[in-house]
Biopython code that builds the backbone (N, CA, C, O; Angstrom):
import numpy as np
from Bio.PDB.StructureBuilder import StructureBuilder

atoms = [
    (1, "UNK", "N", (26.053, 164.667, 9.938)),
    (1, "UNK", "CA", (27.240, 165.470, 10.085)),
    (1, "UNK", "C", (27.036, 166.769, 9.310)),
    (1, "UNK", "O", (27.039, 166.799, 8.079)),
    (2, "UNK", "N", (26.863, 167.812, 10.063)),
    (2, "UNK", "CA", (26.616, 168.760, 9.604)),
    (2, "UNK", "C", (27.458, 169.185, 8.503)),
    (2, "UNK", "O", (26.986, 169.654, 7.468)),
    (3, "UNK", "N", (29.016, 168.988, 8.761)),
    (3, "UNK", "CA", (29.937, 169.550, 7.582)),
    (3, "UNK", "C", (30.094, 169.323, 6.543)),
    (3, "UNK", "O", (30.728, 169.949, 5.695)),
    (4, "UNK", "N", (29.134, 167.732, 6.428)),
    (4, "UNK", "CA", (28.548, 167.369, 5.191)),
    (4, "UNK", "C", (27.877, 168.118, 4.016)),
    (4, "UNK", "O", (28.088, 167.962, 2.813)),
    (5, "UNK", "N", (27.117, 168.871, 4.559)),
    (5, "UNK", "CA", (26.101, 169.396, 4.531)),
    (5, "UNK", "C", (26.992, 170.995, 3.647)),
    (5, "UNK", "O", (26.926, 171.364, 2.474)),
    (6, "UNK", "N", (27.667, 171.527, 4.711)),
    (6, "UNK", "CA", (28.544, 172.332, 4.122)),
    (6, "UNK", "C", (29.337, 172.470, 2.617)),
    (6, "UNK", "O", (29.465, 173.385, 1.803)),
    (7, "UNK", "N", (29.843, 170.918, 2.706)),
    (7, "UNK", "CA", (30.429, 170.165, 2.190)),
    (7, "UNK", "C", (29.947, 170.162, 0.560)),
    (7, "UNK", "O", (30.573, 170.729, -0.336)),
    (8, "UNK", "N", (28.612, 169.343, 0.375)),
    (8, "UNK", "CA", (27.811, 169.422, -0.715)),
    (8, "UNK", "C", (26.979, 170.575, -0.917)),
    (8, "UNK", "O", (25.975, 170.493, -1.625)),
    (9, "UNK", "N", (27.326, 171.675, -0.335)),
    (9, "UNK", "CA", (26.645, 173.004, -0.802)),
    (9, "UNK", "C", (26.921, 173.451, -0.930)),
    (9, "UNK", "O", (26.269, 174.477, -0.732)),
    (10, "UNK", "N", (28.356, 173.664, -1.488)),
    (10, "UNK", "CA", (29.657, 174.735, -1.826)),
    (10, "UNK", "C", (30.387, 175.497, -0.604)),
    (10, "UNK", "O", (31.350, 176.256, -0.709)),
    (11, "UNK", "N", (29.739, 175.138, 0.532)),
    (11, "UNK", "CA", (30.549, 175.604, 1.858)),
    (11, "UNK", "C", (29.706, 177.073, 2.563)),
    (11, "UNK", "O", (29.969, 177.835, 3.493)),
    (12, "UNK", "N", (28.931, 176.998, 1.868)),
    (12, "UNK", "CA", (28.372, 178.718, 2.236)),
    (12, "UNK", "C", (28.967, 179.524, 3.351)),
    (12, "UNK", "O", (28.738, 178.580, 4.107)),
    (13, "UNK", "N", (29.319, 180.083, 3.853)),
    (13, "UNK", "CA", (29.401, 181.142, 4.724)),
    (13, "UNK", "C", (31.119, 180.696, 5.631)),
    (13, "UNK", "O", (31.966, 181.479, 6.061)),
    (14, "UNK", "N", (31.113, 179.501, 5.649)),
    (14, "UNK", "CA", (32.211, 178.835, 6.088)),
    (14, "UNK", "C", (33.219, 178.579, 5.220)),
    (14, "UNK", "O", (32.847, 178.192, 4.113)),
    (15, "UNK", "N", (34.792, 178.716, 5.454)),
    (15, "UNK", "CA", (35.608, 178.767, 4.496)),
    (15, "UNK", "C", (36.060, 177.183, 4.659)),
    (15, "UNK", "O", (35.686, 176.460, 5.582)),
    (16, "UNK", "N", (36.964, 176.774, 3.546)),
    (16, "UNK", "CA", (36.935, 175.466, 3.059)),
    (16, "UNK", "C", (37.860, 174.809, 3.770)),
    (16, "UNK", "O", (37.929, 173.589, 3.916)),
    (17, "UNK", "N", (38.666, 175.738, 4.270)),
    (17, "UNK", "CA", (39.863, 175.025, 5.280)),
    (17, "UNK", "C", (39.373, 175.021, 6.838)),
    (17, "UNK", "O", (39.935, 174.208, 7.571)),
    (18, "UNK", "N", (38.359, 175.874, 7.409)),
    (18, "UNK", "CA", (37.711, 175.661, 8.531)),
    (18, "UNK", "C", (36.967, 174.506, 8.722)),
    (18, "UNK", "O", (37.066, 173.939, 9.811)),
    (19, "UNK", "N", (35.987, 173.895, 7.566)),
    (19, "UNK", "CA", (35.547, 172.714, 6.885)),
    (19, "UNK", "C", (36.437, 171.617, 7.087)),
    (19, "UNK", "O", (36.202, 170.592, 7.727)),
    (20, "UNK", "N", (37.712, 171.997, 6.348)),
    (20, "UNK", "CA", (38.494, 171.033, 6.353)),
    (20, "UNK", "C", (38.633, 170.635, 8.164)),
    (20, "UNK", "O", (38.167, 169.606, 8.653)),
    (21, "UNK", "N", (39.297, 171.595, 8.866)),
    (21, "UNK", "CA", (39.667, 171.444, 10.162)),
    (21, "UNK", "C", (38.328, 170.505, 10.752)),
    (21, "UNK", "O", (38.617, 169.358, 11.093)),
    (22, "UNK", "N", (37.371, 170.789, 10.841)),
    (22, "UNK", "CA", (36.616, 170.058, 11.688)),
    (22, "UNK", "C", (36.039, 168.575, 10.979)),
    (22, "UNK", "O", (35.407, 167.753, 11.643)),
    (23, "UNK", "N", (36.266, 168.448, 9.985)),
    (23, "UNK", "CA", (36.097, 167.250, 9.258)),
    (23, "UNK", "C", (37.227, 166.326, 10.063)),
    (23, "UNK", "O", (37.046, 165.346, 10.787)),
    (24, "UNK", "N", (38.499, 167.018, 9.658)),
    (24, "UNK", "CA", (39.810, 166.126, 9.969)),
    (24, "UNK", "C", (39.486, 165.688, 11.684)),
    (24, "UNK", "O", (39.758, 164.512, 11.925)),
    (25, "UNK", "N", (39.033, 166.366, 12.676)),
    (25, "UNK", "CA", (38.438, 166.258, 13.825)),
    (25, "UNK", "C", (37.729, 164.945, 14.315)),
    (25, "UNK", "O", (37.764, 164.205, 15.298)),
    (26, "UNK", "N", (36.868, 165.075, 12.757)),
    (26, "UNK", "CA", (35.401, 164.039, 12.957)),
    (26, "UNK", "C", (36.356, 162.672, 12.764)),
    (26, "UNK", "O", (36.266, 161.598, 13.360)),
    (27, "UNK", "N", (37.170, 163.029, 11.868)),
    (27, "UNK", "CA", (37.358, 161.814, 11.084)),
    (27, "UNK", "C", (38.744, 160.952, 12.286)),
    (27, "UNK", "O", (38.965, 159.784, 12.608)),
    (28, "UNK", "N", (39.268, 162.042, 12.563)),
    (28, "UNK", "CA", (40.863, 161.316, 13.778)),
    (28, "UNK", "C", (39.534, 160.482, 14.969)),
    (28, "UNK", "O", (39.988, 159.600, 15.698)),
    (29, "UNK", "N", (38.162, 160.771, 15.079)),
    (29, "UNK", "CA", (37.372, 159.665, 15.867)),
    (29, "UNK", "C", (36.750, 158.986, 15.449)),
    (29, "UNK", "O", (36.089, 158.207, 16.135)),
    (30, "UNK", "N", (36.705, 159.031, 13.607)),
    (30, "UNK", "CA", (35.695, 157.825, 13.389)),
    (30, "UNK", "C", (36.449, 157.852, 12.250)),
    (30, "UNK", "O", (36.305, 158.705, 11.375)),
    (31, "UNK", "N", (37.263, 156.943, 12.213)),
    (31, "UNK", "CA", (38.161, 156.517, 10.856)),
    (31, "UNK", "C", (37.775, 155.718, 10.394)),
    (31, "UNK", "O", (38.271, 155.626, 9.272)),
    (32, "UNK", "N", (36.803, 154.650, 10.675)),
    (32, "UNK", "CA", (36.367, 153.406, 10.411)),
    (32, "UNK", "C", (34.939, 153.705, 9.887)),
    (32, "UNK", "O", (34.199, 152.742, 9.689)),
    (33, "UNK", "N", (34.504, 154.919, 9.654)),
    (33, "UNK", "CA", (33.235, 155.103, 9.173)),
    (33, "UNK", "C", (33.103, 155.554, 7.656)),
    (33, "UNK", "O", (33.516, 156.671, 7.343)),
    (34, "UNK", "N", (32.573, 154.767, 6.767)),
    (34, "UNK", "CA", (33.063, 155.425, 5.042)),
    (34, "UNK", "C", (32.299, 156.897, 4.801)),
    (34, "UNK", "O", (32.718, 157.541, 3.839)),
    (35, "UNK", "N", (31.256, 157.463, 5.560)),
    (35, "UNK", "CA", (30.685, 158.402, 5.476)),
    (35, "UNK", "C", (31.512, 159.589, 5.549)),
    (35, "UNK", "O", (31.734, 160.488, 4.737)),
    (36, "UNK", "N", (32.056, 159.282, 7.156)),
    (36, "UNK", "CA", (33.080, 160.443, 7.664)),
    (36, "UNK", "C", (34.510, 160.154, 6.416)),
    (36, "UNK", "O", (34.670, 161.144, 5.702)),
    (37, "UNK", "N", (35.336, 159.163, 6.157)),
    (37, "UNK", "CA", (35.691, 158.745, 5.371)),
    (37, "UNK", "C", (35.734, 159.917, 4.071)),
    (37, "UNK", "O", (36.584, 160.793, 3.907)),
    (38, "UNK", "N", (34.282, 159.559, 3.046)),
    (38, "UNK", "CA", (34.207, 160.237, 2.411)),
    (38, "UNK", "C", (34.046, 161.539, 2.333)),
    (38, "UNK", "O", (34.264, 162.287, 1.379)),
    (39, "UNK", "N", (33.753, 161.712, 3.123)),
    (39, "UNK", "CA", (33.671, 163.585, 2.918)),
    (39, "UNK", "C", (34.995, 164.173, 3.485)),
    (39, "UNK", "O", (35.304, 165.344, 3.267)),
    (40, "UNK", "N", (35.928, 163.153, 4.370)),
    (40, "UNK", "CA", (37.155, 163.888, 4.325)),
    (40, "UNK", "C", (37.969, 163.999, 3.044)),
    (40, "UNK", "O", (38.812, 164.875, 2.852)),
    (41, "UNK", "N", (37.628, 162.982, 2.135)),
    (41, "UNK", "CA", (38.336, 162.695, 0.855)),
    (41, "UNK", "C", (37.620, 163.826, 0.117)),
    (41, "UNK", "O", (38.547, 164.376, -0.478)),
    (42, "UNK", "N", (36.727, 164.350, -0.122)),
    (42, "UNK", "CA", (36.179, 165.152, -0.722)),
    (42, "UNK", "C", (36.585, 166.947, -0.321)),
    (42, "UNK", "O", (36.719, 167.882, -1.110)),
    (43, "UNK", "N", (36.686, 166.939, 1.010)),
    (43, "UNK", "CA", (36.882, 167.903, 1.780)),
    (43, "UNK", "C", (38.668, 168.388, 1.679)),
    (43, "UNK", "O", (39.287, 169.429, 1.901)),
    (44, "UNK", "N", (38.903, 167.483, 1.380)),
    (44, "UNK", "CA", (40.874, 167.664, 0.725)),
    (44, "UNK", "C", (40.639, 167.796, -0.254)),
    (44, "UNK", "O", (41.352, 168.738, -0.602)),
    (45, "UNK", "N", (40.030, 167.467, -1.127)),
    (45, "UNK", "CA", (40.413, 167.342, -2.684)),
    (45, "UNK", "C", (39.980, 168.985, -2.888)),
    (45, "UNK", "O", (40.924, 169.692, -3.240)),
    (46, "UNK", "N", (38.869, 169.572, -2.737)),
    (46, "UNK", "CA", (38.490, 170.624, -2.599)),
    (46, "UNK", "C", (39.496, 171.721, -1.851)),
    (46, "UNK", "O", (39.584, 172.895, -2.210)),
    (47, "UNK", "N", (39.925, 171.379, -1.213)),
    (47, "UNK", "CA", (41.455, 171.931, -0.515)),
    (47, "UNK", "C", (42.615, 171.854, -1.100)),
    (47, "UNK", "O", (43.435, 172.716, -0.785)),
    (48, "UNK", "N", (43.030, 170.763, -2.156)),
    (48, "UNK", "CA", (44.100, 170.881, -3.238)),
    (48, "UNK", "C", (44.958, 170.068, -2.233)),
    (48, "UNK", "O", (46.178, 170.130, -2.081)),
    (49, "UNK", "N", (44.382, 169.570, -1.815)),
    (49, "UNK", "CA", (45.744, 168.112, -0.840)),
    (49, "UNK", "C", (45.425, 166.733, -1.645)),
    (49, "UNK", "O", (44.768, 165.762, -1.271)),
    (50, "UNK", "N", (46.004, 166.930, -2.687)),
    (50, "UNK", "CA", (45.711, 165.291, -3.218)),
    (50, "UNK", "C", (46.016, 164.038, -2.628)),
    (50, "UNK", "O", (45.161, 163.159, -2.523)),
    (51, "UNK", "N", (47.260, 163.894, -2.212)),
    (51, "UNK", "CA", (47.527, 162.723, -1.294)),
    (51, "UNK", "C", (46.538, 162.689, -0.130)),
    (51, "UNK", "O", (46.108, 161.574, 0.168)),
    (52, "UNK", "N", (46.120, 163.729, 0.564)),
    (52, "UNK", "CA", (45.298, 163.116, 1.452)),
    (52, "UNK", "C", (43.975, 162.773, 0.880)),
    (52, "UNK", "O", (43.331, 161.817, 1.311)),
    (53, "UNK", "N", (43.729, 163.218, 0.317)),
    (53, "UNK", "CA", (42.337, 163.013, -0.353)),
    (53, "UNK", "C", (42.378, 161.799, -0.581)),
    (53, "UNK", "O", (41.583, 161.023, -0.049)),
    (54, "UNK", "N", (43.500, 161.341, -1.580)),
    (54, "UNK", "CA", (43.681, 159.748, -1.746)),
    (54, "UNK", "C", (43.676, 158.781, -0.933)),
    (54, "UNK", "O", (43.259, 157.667, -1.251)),
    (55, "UNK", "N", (44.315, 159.183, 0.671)),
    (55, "UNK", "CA", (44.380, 158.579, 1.873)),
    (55, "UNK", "C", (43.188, 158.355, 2.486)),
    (55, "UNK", "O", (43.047, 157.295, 3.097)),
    (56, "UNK", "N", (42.164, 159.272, 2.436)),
    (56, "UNK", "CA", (40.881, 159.375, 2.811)),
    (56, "UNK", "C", (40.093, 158.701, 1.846)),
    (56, "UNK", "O", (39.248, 158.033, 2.441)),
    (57, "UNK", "N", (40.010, 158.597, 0.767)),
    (57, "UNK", "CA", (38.957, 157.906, -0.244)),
    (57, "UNK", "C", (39.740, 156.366, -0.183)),
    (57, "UNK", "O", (39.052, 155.424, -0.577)),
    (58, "UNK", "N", (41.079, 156.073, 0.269)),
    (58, "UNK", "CA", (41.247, 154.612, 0.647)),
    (58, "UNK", "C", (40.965, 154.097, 1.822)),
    (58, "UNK", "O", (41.131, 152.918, 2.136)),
    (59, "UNK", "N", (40.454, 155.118, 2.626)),
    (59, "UNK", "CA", (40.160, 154.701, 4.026)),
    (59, "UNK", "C", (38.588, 154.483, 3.830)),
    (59, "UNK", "O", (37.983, 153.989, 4.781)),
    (60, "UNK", "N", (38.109, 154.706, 3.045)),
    (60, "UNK", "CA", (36.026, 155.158, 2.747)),
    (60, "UNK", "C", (36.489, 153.586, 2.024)),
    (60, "UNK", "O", (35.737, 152.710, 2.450)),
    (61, "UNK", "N", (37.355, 153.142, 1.217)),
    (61, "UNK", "CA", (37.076, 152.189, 0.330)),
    (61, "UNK", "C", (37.171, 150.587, 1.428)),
    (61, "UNK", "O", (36.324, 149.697, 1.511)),
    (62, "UNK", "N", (38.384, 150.688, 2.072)),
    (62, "UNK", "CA", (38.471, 149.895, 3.042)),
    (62, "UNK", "C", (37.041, 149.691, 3.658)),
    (62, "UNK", "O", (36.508, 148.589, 3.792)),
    (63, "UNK", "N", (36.490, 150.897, 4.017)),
    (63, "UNK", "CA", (35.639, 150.588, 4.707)),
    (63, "UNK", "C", (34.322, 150.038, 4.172)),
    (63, "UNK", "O", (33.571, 149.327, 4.840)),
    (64, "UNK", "N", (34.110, 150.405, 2.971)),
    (64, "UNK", "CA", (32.612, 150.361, 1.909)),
    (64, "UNK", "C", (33.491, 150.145, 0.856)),
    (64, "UNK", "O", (33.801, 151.218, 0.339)),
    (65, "UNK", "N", (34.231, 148.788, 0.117)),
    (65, "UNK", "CA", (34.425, 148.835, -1.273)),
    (65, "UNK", "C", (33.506, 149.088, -1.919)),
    (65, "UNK", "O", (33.933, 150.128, -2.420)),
    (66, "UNK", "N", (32.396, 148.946, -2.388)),
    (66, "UNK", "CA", (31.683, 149.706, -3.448)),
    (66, "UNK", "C", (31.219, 150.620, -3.428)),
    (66, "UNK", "O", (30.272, 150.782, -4.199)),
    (67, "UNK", "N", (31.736, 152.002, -2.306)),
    (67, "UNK", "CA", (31.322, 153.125, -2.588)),
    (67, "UNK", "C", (31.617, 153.602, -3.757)),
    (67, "UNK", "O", (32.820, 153.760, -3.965)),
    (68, "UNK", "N", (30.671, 153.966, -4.842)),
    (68, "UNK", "CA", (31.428, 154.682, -5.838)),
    (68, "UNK", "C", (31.806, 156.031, -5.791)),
    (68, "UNK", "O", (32.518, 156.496, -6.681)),
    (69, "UNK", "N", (31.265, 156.959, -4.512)),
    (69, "UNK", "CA", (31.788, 158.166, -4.236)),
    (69, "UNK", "C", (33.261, 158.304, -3.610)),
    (69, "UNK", "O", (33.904, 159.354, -3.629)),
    (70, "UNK", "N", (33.685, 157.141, -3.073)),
    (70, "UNK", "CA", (34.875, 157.391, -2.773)),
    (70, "UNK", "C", (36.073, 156.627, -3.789)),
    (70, "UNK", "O", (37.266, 156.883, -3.627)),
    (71, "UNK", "N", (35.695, 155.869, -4.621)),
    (71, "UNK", "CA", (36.172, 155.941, -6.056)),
    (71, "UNK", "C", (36.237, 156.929, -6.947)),
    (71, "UNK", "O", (37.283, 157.295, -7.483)),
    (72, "UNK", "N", (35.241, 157.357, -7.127)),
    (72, "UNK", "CA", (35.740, 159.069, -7.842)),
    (72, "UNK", "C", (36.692, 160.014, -6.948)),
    (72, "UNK", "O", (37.515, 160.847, -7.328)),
    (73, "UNK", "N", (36.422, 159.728, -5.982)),
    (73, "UNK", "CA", (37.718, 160.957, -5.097)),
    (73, "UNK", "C", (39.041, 160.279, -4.781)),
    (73, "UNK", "O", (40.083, 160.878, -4.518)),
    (74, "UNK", "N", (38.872, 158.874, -4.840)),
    (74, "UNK", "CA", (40.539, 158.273, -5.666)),
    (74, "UNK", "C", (40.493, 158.566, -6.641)),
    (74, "UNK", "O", (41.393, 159.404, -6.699)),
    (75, "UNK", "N", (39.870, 158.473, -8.012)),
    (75, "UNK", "CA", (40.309, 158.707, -8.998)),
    (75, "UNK", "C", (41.042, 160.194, -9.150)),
    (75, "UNK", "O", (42.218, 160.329, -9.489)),
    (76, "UNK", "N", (40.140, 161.274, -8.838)),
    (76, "UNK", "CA", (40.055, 162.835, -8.822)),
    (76, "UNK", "C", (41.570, 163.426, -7.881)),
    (76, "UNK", "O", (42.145, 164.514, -7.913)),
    (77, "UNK", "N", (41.916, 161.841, -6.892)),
    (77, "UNK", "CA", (43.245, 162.790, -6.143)),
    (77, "UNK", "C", (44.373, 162.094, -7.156)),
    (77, "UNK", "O", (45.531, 162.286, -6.785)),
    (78, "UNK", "N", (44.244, 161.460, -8.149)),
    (78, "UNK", "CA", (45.570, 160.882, -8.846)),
    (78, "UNK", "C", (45.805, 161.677, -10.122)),
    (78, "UNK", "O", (46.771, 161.419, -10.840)),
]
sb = StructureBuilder()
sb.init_structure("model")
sb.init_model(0)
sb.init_chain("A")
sb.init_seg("    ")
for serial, (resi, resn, name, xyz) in enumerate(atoms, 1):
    if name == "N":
        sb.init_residue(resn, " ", resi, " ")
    sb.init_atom(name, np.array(xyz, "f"), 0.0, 1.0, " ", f" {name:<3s}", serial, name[0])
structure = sb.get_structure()
């Protein structure tokens, strides 16, 4: 997923809410994936939407409890 990519590289050239938009995209078709999951939780938090971020790092956890990346982005949206 490319926006990943975006994502963990400070966003270069692309702004963070365009990021956001096509993440939220990826993710309304693969909700059940902790990957897509996590980087939407990451991709809000970076956006200053804490509740969703939280919504998204419980949807990564559902999916992968021991991700610990989407444990820090619950922790980080509370």
């Amino acid at each position: 997923m490319m926006q990943r990519v975006y994502v963990k590289t400070g966003y270069g050239a692309l702004s963070k809410e365009r990021v956001l938009r096509n993440v939220r995209a990826t993710a309304a078709q693969a909700s059940n994936d902790p990957l897509v999951m996590r980087t939407l939780a990451e991709v809000e938090y970076d956006n200053r939407n804490f509740d969703e971020a939280g919504a998204a790092a419980d949807a990564a956890l559902k999916a992968d409890p021991n991700s610990t990346e989407a444990m820090l982005f619950k922790g980080r949206s509370l």
